[in-house]
TINU-842104 format. One record per residue (C-alpha): residue number from 1; residue in one letter; x, y, z. Coordinates in Angstrom, 3 decimals, padded with zeros to 6 digits. Layout:
N
+-----+------+----------+----------+----------+
| seq | type |       xx |       yy |       zz |
+-----+------+----------+----------+----------+
| NUM |    a |        X |        Y |        Z |
...
+-----+------+----------+----------+----------+
//
This chain:
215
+-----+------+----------+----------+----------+
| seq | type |       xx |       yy |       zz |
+-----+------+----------+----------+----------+
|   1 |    x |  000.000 |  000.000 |  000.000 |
|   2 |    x |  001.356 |  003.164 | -001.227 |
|   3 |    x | -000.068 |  006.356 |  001.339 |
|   4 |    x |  000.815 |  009.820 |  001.148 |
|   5 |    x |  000.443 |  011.710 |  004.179 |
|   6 |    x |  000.378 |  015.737 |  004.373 |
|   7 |    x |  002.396 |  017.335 |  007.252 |
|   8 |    x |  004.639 |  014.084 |  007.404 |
|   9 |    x |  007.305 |  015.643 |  009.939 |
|  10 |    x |  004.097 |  016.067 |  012.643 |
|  11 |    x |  005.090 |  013.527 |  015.309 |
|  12 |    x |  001.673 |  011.417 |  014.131 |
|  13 |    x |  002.952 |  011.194 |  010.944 |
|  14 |    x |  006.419 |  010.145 |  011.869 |
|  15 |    x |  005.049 |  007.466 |  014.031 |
|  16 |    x |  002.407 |  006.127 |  011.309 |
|  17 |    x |  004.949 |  006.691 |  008.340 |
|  18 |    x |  007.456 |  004.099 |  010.600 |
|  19 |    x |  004.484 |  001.543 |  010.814 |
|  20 |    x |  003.829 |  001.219 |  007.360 |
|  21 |    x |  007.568 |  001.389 |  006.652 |
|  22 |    x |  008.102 | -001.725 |  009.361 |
|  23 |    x |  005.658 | -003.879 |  007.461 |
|  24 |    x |  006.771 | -003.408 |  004.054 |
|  25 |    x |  004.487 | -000.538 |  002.894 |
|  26 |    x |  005.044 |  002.745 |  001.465 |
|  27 |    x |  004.818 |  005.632 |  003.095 |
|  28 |    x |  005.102 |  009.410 |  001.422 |
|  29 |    x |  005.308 |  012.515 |  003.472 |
|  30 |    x |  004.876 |  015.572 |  002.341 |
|  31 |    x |  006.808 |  018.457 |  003.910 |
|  32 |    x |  007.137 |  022.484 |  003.603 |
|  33 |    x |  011.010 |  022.300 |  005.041 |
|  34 |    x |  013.893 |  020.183 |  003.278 |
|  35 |    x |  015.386 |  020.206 |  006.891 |
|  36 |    x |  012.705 |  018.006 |  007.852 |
|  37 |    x |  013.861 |  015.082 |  005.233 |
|  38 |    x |  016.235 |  013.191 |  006.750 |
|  39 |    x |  013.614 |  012.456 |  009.641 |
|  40 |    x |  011.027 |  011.085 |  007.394 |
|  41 |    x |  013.967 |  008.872 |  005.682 |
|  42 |    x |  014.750 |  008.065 |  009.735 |
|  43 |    x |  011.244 |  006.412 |  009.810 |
|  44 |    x |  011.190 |  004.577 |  006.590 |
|  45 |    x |  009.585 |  007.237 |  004.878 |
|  46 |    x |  010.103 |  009.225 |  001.416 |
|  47 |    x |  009.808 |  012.976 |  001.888 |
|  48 |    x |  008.461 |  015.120 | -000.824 |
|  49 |    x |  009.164 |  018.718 | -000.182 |
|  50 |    x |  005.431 |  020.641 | -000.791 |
|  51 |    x |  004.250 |  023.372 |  000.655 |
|  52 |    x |  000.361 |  023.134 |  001.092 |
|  53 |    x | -000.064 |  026.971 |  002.018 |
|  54 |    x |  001.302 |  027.674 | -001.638 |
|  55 |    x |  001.140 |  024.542 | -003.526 |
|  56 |    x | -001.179 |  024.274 | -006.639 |
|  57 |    x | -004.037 |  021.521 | -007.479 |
|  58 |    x | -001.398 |  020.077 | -010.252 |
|  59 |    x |  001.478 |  019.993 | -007.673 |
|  60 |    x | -000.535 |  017.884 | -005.311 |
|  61 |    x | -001.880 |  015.957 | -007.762 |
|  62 |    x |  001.522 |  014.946 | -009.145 |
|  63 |    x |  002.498 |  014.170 | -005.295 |
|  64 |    x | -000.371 |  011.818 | -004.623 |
|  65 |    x | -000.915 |  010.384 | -007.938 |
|  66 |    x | -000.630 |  006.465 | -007.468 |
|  67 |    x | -001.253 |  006.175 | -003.894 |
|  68 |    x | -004.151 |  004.042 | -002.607 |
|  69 |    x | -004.400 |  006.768 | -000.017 |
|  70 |    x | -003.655 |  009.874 |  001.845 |
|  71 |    x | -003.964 |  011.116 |  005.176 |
|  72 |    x | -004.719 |  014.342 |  006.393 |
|  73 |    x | -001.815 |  015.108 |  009.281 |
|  74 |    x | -001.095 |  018.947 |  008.991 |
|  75 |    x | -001.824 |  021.537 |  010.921 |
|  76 |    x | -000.506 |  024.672 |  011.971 |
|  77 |    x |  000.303 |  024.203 |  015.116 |
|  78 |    x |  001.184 |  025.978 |  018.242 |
|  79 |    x |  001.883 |  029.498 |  018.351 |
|  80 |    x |  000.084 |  030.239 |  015.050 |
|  81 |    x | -002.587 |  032.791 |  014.341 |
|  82 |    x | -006.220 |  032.487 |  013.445 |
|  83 |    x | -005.087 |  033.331 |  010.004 |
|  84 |    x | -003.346 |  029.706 |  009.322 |
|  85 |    x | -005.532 |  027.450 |  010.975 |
|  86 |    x | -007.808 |  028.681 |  008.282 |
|  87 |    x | -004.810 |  028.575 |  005.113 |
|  88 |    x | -003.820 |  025.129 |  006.629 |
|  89 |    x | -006.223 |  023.278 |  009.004 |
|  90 |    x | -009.233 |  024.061 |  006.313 |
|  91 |    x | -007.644 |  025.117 |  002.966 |
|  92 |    x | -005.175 |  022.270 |  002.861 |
|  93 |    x | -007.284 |  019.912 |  003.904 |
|  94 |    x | -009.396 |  020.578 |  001.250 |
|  95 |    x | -006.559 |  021.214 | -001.060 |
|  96 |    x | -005.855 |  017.530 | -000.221 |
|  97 |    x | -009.029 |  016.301 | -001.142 |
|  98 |    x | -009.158 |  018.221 | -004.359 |
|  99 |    x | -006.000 |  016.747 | -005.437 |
| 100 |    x | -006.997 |  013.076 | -004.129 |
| 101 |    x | -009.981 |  013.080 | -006.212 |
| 102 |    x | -008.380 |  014.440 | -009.817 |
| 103 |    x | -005.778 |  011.408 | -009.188 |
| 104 |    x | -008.195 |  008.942 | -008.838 |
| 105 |    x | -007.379 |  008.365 | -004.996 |
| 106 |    x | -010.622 |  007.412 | -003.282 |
| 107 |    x | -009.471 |  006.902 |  000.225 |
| 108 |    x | -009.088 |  009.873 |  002.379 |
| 109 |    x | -008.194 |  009.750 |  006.137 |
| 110 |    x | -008.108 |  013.176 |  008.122 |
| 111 |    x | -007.269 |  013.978 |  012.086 |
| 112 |    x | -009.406 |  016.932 |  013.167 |
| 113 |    x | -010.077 |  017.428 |  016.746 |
| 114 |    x | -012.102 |  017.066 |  019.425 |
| 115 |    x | -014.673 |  019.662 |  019.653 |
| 116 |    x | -014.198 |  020.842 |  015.427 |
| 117 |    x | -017.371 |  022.992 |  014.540 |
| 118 |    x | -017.510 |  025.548 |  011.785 |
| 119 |    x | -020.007 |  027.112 |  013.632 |
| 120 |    x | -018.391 |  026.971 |  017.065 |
| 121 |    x | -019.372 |  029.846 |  019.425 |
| 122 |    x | -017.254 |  032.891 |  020.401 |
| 123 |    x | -017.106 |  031.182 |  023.745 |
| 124 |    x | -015.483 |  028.144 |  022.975 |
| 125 |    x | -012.059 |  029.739 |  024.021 |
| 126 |    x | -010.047 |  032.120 |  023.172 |
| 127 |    x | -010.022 |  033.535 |  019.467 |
| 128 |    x | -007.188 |  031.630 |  018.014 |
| 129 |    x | -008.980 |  028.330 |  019.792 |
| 130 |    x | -012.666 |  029.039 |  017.867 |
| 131 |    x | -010.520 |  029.830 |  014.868 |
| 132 |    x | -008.936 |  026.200 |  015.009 |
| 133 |    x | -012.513 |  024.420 |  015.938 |
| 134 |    x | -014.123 |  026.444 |  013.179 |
| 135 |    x | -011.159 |  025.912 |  010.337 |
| 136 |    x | -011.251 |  021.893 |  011.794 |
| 137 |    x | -015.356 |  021.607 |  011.685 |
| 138 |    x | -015.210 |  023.480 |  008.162 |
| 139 |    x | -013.012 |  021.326 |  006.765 |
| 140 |    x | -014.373 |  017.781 |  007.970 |
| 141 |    x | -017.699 |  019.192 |  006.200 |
| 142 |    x | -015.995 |  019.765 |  003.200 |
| 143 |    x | -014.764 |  016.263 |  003.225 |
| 144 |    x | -017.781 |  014.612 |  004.294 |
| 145 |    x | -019.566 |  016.344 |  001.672 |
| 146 |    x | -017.334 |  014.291 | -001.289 |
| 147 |    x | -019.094 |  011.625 | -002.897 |
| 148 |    x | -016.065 |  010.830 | -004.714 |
| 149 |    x | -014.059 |  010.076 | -001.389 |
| 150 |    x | -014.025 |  007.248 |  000.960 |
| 151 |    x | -013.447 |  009.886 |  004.120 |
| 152 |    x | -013.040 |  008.724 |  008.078 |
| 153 |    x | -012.437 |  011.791 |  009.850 |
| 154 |    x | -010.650 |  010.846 |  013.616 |
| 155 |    x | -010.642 |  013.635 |  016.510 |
| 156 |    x | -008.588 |  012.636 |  019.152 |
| 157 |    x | -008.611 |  014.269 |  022.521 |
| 158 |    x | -005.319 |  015.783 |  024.237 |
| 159 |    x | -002.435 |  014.472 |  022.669 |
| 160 |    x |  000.593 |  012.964 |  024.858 |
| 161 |    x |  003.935 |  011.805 |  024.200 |
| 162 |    x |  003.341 |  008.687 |  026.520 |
| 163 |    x |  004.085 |  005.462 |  024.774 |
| 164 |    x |  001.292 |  003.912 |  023.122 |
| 165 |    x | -001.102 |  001.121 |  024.653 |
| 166 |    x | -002.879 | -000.354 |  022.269 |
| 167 |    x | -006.048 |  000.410 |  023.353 |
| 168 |    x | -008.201 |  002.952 |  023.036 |
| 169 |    x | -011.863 |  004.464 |  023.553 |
| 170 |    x | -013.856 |  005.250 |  020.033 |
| 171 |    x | -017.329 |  006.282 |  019.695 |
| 172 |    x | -019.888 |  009.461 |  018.011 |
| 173 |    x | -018.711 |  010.831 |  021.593 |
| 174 |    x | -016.364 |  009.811 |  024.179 |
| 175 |    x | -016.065 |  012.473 |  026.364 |
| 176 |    x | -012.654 |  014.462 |  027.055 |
| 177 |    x | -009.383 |  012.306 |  027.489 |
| 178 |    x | -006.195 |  012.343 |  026.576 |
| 179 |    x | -004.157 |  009.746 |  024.142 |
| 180 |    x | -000.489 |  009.018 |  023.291 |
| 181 |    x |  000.069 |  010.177 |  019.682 |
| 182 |    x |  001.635 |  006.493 |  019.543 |
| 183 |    x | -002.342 |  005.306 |  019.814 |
| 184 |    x | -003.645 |  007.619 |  017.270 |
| 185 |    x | -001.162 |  006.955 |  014.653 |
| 186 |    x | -002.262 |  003.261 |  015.269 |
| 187 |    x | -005.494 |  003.668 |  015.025 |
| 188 |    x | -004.937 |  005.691 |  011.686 |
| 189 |    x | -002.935 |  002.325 |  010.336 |
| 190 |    x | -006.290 |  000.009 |  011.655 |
| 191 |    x | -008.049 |  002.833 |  009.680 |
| 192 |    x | -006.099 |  002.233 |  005.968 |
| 193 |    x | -006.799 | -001.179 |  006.930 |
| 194 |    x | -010.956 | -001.197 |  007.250 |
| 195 |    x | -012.736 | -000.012 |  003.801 |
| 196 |    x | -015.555 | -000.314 |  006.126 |
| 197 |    x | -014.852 |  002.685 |  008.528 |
| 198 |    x | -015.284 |  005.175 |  005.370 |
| 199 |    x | -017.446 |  007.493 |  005.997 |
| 200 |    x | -017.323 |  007.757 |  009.980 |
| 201 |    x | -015.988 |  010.401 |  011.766 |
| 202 |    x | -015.607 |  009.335 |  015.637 |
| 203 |    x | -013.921 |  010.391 |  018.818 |
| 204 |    x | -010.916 |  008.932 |  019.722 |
| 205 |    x | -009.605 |  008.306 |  023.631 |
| 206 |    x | -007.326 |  006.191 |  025.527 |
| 207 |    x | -009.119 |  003.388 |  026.815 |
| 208 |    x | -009.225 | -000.582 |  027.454 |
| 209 |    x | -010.198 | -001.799 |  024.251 |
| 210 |    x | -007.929 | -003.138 |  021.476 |
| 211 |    x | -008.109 | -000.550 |  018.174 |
| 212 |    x | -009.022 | -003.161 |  016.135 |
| 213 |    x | -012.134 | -004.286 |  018.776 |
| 214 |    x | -012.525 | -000.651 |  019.133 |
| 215 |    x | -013.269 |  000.319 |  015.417 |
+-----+------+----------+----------+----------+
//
């Protein structure tokens, strides 16, 4: 299996683009600095230098064209205004998508977050906060809204650096929790695996199930 994932130095990505490298698949990650490289190729995986805030349809179309997937890993992070959770966390999702569907790649796996709403109130936190749920819930609608695209959408709750369990809460809601990035990238692998979860989009926890049991 050949999957290209966008924002492939995130640490999800790393950890995801090392799973499919251990068991023989491919894994593509596309990254904004060259600096980055030499992690991906760390992890098993090839880096493809793109930038998603400036990239064209064609470009990402020529990145993604023969995979049998992508994921959806970007974001822009901590410390970042409201202005680029809208040019990344919505635009390049959808960018993604765009490009996924004039190469003929039907399978589409984003991580949004806990809580995304492109309505969400002013209240919902602090400006920059909203901005993220909003640019997150925006985009998942986008995606959902693709008939040409076998989308699951995954929100995890707080992210930790903890090593991974193996097992994990899912459901339409699951209440707040945290989860080691180690978990989510795992349940993203389960996720390539099952045709059957396109089309979901589900809350993901630590918890005392197995991810496979889980999904």
């Amino acid at each position: 299996m050949r999957v290209v994932i966008a924002g492939g130095h995130g640490k999800i990505a790393v950890h995801l683009e090392r799973l499919l490298a251990q068991r023989g698949d491919e894994a593509v990650g596309l990254i904004r600095n060259p600096d980055h490289a030499g992690d991906l190729e760390a992890a098993g995986a090839q880096p493809v230098v793109l930038d998603l805030e400036k990239a064209s349809v064609d470009e990402v179309v020529e990145a993604v064209r023969g995979a049998d997937a992508v994921v959806f890993a970007a974001g822009a992070g901590p410390g970042s205004g409201a202005a680029r959770k809208e040019t990344v966390d919505r635009d390049a999702a959808i960018l993604l998508a765009d490009a996924a569907e004039a190469a003929g790649v039907r399978r589409y796996v984003a991580i949004s977050s806990m809580g995304a709403d492109a309505e969400a109130p002013d209240d919902a936190g602090d400006p920059v906060f909203v901005a993220y749920l909003r640019a997150k819930g925006a985009a998942d609608d986008a995606l959902r809204s693709r008939g040409a695209l076998h989308t699951t959408i995954v929100r995890p709750g707080r992210l930790t650096d903890d090593p991974g369990t193996g097992r994990v809460h899912i459901g339409d809601s699951t209440g707040y929790g945290a989860i080691p990035r180690e978990d989510v990238a795992a349940v993203l692998l389960a996720v390539l695996d099952a045709p059957a979860t396109a089309g979901r989009t589900f809350e993901l926890i630590g918890g005392e199930t197995p991810i496979n049991e889980a999904l």
